[in-house]
C-alpha positions, 0 to 999 in steps of 0.5 A: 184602812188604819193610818198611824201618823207619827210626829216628834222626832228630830236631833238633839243633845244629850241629856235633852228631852223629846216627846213622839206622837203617834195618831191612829185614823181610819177604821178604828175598832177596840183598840187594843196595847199600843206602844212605841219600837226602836230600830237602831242602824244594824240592829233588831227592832225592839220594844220601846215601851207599851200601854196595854189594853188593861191599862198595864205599862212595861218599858225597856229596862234601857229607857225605865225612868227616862221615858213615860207613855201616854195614851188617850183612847178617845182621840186614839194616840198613844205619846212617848215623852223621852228625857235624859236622851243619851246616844244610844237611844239614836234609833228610828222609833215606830208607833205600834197599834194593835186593835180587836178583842185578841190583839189581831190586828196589828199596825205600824207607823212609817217610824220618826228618826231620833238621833241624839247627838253632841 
């Protein structure tokens, strides 16, 4: 069993900065891309930002320069600092971790509301 926990979110205003933790416990093998989802209300989950296994980095062309991530393979977490927060960023935002040599095994948090607010 794997458990991703994550932590952070909350309500601030625009222009305020965040930052999102992400802890992967559990049967941890070859960790594989990690990287953070958003969801906002009525809409399809999308990619956020990703740190790949190869050490590649992509992000949403919506957060580039807004938003860096982080990950740390020895302690298995994988970190989203967001600044410059605008309200369309408001979403639930989920951790995702996928581990083994293909990528196979893929895991999501329960996901951490940000809502960006004036």
């Amino acid at each position: 069993q794997v458990q991703l926990v994550e932590s952070g979110g909350g309500l601030v205003q625009p222009g305020e900065s965040l930052r999102l933790s992400c802890a992967a416990s559990g049967s941890i093998f070859e960790l594989n891309d990690m990287g953070w989802y958003r969801q906002a209300p009525g809409k399809r989950r999308e990619l956020v930002a990703v740190f790949t296994r190869s050490g590649q980095i992509n992000y949403a062309d919506s957060v580039k320069g807004r938003f860096t991530i982080s990950r740390d393979n020895a302690k298995s977490t994988v970190d989203l600092q967001m600044n410059s927060l605008k309200p369309e960023d408001t979403a639930v935002y989920f951790c995702n971790v996928k581990m083994g040599r293909w990528g196979s095994y893929d895991y999501w948090g329960q996901g951490t509301q940000v809502t960006v607010a004036s």
